[in-house]
Backbone bond lengths (Angstrom), bond angles and torsions (degrees), N, CA, C in turn:
res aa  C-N    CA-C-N  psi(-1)  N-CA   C-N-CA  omega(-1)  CA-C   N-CA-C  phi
1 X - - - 1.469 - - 1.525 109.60 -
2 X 1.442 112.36 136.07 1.830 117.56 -172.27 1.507 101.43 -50.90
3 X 1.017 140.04 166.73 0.994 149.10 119.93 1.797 117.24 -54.51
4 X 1.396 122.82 129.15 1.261 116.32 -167.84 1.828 92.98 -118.18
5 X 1.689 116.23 121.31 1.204 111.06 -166.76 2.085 82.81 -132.22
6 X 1.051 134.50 166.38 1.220 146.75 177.57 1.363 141.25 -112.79
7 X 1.207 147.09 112.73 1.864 125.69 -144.05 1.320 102.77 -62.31
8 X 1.047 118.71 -18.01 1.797 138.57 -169.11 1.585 128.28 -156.91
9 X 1.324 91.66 92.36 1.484 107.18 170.82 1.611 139.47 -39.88
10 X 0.974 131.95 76.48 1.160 138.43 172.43 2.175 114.32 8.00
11 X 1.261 142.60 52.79 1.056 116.71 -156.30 1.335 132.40 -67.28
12 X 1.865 117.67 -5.34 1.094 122.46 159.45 1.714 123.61 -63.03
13 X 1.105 120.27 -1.73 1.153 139.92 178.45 1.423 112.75 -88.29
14 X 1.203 115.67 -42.00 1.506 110.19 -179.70 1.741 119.87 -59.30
15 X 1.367 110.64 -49.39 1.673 102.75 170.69 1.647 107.28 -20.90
16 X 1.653 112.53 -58.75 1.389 110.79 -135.76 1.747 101.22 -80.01
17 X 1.421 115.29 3.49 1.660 137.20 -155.16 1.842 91.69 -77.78
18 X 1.323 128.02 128.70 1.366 108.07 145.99 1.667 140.83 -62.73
19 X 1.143 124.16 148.61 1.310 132.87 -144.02 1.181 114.26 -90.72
20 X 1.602 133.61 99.88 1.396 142.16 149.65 1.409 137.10 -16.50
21 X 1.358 146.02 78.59 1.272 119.62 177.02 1.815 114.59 -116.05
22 X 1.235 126.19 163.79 1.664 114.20 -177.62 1.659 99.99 -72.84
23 X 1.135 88.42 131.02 1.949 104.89 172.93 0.974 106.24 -93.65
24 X 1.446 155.93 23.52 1.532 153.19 155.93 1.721 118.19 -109.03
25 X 1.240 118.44 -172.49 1.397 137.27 -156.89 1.450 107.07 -74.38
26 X 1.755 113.74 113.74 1.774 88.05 160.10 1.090 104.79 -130.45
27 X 1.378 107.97 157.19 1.690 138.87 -147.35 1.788 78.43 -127.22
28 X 1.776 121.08 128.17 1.260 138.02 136.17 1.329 113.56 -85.62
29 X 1.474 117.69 122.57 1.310 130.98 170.80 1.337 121.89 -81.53
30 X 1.318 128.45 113.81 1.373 108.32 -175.53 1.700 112.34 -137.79
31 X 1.481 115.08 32.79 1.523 122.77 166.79 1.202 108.75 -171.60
32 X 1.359 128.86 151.76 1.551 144.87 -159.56 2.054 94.84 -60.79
33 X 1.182 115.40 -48.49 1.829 84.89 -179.38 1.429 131.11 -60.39
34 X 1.765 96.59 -27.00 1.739 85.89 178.52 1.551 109.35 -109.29
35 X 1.427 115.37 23.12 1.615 125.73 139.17 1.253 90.91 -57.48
36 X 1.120 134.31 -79.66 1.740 152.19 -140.79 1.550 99.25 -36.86
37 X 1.642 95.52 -68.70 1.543 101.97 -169.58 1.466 119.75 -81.09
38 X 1.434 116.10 0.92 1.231 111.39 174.12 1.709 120.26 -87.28
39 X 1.596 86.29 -22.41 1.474 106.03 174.81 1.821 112.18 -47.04
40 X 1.726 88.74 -63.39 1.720 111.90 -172.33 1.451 90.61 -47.81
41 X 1.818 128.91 -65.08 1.169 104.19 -153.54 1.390 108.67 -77.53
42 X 1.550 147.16 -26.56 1.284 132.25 162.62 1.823 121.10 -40.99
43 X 1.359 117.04 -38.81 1.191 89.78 -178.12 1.537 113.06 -110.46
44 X 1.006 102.52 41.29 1.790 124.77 153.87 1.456 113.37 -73.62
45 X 1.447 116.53 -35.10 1.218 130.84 -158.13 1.384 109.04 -71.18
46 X 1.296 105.96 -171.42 2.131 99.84 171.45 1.441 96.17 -129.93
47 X 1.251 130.04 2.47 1.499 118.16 166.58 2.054 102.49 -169.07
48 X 1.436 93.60 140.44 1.554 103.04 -174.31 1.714 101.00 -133.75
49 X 1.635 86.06 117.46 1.735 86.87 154.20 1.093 136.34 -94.39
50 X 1.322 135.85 156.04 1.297 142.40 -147.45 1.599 137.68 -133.43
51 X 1.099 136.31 71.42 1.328 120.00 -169.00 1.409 114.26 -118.53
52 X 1.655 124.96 -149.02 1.754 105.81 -171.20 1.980 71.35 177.97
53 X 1.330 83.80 150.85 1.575 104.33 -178.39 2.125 92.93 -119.03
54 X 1.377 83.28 -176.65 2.105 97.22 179.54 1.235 79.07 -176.41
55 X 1.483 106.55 139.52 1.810 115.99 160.09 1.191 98.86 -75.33
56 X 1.056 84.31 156.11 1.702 113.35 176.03 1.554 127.94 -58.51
57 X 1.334 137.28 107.80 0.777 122.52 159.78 1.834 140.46 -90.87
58 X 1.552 122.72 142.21 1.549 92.77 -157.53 1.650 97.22 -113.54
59 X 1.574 106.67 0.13 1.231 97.09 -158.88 1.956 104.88 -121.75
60 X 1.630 117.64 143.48 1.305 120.12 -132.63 1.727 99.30 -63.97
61 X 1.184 144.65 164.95 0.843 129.60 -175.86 1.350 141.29 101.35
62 X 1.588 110.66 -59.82 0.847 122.30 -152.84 1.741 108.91 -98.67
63 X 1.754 122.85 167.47 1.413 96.32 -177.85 1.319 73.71 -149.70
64 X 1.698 112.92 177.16 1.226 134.15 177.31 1.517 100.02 -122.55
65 X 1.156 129.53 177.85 1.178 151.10 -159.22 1.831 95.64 -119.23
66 X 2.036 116.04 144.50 1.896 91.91 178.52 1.779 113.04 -74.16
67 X 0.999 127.37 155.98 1.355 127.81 -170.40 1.669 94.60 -105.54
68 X 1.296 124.02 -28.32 1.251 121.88 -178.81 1.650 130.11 -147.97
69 X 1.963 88.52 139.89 1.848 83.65 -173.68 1.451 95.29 -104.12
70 X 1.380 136.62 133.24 1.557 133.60 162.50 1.711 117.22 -116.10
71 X 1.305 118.61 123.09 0.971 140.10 -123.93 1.833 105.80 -162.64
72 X 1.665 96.62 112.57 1.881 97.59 -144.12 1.817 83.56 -136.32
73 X 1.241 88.97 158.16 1.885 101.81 147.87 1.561 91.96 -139.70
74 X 1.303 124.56 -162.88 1.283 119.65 -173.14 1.242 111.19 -88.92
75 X 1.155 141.68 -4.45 1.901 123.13 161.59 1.581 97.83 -102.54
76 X 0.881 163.40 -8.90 1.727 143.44 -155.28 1.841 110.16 -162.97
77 X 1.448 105.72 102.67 1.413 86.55 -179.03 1.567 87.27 -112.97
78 X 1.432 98.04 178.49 1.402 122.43 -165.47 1.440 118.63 -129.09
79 X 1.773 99.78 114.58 2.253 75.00 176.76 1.403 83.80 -110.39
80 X 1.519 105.92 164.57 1.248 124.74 -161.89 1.759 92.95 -131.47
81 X 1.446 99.12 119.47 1.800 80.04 -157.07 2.005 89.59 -98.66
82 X 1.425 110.33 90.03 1.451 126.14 164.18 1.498 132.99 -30.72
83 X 1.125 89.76 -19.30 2.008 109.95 -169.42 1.980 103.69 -87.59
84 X 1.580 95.55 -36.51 1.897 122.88 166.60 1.477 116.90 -60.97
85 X 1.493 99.97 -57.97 1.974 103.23 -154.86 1.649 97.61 -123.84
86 X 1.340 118.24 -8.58 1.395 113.87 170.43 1.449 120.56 75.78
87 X 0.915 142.97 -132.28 1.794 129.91 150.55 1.499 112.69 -136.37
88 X 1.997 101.32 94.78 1.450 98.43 178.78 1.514 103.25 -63.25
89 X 1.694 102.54 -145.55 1.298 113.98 -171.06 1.178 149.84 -103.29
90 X 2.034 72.99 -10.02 1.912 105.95 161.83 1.807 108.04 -70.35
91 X 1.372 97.91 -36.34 1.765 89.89 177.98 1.401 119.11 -74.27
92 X 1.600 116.65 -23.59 1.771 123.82 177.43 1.619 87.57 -53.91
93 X 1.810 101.82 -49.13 1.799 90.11 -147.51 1.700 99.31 -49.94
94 X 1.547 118.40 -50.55 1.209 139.44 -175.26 1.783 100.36 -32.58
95 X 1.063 85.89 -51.00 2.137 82.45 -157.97 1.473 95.84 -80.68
96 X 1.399 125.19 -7.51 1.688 118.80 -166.66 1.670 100.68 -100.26
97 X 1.736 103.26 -22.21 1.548 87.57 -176.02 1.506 135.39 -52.44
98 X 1.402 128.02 161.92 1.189 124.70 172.33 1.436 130.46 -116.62
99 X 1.035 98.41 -2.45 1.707 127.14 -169.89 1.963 112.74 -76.40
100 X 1.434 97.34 -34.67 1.795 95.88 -162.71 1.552 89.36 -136.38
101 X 1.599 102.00 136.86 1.679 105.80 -160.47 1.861 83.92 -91.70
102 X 1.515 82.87 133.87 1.533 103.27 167.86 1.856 108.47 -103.46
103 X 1.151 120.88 132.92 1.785 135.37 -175.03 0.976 129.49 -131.01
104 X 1.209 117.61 106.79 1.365 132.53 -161.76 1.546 115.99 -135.01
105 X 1.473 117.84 -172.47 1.496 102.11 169.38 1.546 112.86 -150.79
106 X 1.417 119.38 159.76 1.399 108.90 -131.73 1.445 135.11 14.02
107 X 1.355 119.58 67.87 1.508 125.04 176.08 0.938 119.97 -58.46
108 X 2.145 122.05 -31.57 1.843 98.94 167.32 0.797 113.02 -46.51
109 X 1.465 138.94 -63.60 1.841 131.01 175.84 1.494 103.59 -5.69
110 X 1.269 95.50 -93.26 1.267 118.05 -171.35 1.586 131.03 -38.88
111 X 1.377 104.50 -11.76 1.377 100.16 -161.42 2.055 86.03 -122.85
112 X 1.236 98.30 -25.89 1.716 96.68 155.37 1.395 122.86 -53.29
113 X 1.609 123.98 -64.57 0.994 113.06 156.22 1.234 146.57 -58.03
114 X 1.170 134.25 -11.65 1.664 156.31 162.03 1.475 99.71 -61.46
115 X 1.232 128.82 -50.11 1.509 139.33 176.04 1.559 111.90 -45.91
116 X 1.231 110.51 -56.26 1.642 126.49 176.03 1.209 117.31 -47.12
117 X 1.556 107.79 -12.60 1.823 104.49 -175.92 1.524 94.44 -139.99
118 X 1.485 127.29 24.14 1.394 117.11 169.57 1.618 106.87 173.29
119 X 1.450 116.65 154.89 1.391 86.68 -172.35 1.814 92.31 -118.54
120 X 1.715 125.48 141.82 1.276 119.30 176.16 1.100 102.64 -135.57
121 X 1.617 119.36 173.13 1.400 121.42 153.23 1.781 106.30 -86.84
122 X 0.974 108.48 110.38 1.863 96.22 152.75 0.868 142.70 -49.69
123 X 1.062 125.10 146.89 1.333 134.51 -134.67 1.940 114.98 -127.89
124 X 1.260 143.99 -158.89 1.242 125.19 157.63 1.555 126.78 -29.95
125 X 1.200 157.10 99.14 1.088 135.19 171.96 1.496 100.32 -127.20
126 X 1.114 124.02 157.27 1.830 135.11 153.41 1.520 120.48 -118.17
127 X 0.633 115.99 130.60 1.438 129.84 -154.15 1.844 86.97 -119.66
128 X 1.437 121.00 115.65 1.437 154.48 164.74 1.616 103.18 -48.90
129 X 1.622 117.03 -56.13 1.470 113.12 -169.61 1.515 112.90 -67.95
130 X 1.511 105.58 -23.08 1.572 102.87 170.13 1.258 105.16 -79.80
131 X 1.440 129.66 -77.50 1.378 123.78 -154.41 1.825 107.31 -58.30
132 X 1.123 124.42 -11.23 1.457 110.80 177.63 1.509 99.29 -59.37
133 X 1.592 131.21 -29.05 1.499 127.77 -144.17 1.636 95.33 -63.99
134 X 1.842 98.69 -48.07 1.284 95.07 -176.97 1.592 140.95 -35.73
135 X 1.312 99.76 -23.80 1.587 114.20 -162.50 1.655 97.57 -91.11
136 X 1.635 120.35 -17.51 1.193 109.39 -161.82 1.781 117.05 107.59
137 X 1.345 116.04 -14.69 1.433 141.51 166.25 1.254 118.32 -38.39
138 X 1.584 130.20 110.45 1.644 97.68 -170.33 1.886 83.63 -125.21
139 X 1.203 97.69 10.74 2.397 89.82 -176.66 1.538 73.13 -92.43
140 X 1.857 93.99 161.82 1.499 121.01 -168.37 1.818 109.49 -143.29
141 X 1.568 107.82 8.53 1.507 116.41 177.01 1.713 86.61 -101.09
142 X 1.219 86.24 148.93 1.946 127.12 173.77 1.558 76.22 -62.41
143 X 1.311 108.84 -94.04 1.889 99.09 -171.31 1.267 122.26 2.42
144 X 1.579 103.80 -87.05 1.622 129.27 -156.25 1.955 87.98 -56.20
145 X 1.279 117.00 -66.53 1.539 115.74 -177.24 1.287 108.74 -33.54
146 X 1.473 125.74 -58.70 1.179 109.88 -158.08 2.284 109.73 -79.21
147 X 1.522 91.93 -37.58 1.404 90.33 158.98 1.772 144.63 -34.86
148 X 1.643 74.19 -38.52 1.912 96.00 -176.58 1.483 111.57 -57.31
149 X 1.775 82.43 -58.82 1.833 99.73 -170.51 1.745 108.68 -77.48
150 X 1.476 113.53 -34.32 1.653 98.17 -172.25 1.556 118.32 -122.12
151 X 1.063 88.85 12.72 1.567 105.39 175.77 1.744 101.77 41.88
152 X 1.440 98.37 56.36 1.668 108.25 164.02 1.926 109.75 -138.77
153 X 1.332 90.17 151.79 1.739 84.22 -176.63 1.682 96.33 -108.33
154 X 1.330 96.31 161.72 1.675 125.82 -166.13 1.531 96.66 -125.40
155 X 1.516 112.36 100.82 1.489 113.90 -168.94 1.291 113.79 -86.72
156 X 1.038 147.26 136.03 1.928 140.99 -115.10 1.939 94.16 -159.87
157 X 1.602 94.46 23.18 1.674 91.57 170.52 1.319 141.79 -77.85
158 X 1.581 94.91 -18.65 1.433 109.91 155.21 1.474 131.19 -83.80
159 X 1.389 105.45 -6.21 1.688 99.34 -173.14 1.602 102.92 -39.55
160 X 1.669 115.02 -59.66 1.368 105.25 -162.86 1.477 115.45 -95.49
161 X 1.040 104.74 64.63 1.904 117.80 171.80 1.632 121.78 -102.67
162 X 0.865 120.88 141.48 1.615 103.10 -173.30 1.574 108.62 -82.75
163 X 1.748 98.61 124.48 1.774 123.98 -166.86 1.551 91.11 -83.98
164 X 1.708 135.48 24.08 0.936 120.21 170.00 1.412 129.29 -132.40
165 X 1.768 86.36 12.79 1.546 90.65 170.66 1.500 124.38 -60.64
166 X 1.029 88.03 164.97 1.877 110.08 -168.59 1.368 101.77 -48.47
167 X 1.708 137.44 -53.11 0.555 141.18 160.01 1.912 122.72 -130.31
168 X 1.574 109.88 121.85 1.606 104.16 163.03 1.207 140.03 -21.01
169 X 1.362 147.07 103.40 1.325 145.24 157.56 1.141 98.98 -57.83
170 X 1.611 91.58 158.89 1.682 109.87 -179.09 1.319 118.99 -77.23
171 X 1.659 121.10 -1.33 1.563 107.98 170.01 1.234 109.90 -93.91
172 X 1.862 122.80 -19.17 1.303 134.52 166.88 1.861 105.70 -51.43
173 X 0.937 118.71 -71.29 1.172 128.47 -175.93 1.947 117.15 -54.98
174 X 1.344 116.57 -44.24 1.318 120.42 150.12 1.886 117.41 -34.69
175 X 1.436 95.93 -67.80 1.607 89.31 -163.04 1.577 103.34 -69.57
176 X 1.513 120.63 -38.02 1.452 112.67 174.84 1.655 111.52 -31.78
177 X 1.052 94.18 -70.73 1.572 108.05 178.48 1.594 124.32 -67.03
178 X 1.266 117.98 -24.06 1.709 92.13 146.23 1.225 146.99 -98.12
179 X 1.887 89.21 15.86 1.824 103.41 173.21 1.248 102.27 -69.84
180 X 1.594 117.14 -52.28 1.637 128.36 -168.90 1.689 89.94 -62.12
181 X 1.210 128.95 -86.03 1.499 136.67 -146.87 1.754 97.42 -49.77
182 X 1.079 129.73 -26.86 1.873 132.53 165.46 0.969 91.98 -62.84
183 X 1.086 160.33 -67.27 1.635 154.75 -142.23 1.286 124.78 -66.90
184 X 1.655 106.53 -27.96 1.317 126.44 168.84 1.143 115.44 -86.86
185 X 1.552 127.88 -51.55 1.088 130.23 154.52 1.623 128.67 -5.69
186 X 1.430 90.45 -75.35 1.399 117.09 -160.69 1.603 110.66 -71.60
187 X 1.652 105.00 -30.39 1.646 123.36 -169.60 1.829 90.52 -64.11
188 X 1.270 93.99 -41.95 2.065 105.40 -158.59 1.468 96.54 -53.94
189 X 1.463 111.60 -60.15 1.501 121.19 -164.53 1.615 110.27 -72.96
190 X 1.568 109.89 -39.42 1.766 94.31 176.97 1.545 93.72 -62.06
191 X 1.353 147.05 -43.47 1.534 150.80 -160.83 1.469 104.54 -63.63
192 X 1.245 112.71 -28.07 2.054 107.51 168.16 1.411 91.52 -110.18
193 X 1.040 170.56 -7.88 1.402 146.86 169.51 1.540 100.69 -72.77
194 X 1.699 108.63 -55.96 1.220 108.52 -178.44 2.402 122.11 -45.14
195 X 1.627 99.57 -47.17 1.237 125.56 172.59 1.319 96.97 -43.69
196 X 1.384 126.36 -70.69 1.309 134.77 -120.45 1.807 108.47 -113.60
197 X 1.552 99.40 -11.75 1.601 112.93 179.47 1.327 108.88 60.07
198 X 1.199 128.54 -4.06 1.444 135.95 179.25 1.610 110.41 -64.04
199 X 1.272 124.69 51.93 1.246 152.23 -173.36 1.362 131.55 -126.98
200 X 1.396 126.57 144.96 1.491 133.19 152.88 1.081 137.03 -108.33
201 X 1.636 157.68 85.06 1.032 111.41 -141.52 2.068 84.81 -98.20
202 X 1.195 96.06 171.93 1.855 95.27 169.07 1.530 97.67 -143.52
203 X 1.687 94.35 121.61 1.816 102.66 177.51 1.551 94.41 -75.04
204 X 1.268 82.91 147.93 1.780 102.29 158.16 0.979 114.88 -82.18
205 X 1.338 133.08 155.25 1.769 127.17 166.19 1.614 91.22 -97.26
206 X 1.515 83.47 145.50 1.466 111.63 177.03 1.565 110.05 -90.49
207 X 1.681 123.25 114.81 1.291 119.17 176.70 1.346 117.84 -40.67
208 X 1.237 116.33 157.12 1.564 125.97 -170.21 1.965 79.13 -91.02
209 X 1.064 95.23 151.09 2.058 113.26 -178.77 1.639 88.62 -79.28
210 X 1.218 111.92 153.31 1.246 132.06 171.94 1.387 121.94 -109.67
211 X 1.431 123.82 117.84 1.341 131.71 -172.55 1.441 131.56 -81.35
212 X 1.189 139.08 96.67 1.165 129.17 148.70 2.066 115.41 69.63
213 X 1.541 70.00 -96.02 1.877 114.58 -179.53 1.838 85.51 -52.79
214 X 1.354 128.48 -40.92 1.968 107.09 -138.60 2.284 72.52 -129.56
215 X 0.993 100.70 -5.86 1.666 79.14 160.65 1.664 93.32 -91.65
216 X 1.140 108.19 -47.40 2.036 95.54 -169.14 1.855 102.39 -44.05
217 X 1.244 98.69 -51.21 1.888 96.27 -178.17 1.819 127.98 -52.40
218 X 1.267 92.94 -22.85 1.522 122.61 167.70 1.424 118.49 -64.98
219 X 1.408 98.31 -46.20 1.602 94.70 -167.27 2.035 100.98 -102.23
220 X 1.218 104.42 15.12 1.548 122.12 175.44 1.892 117.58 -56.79
């Protein structure tokens, strides 16, 4: 039976979705040796997801530096608290490799800000907002993607928390890690739907725009 996925996800729908979180190990990094070894065992792996937090800024102007890289396969993700150890050279090696696909979504972001505190070549990455196009995909939030395909929601209450407290709370550290651990997820299954054609996609129709003249009649 197809899989039935949509170019555009419904987002009033997601509230009603049950709630996603990573069910495996996380390791906070907070000095260049156990960068080191977290490095070795990530690119042991055969696929790493990838994301990076920045506190928030509210006021015009101003920017912060990212405070965090998180960095998963499916049992053990890793935050690497960036704002602490900065990006030695075990993490360059990390972001320069070419060998083990790293997946993430919008990585220019990400790899803009990563720049600001070190300078690398990049290395393997896949980037989610492109390869969804293939399928016919036109939403570009981690949410809506993962909603589309698994009909689970990814609760996004921490995005704006400050990634520079002294120390992580455990809902900080949760959502880090099931932004990255979705990424893999989601890469695997568009990668056999895509393979396997075992798919549907169903366009949405796009509302006709409303004019002027026929909103005034509306609000009559």
């Amino acid at each position: 039976m197809n899989k039935v996925i949509y170019n555009k996800f419904d987002k009033s729908r997601i509230s009603q979705l049950p709630r996603v979180t990573f069910p495996g190990r996380i390791v906070v990094i907070l000095n260049e040796t156990e960068a080191e070894k977290a490095v070795d065992y990530l690119l042991s792996r055969d696929i790493i997801g990838i994301d990076t937090e920045t506190r928030p800024v509210f006021k015009k102007g101003h920017r912060r530096k990212v405070a965090l890289l998180q960095a998963c396969d499916h049992d053990v993700c890793f935050l690497f608290r960036l704002n602490y150890i900065g990006i030695p050279d075990c993490i360059k090696r990390f972001l320069e490799d070419t060998t083990v696909p790293k997946v993430g979504l919008s990585l220019s972001d990400d790899m803009l800000m990563l720049h600001q505190r070190a300078n690398f070549k990049p290395g393997y990455f896949i980037d989610l907002q492109d390869y969804v196009k293939s399928l016919g995909i036109e939403d570009m939030s981690l949410q809506k993607l993962y909603a589309n395909v698994f009909h689970e929601r990814i609760a996004k209450r921490e995005q704006l928390s400050n990634w520079e407290n002294e120390v992580l709370n455990d809902k900080q550290k949760l959502y880090a890690s099931t932004d990255a651990w979705t990424c893999i997820k989601l890469y695997e299954r568009l990668h056999e739907m895509k393979e396997t054609g075992d798919y549907k996609l169903v366009v949405v129709p796009t509302p006709e725009p409303v004019t002027p003249v026929e909103a005034a009649h509306k609000s009559e």
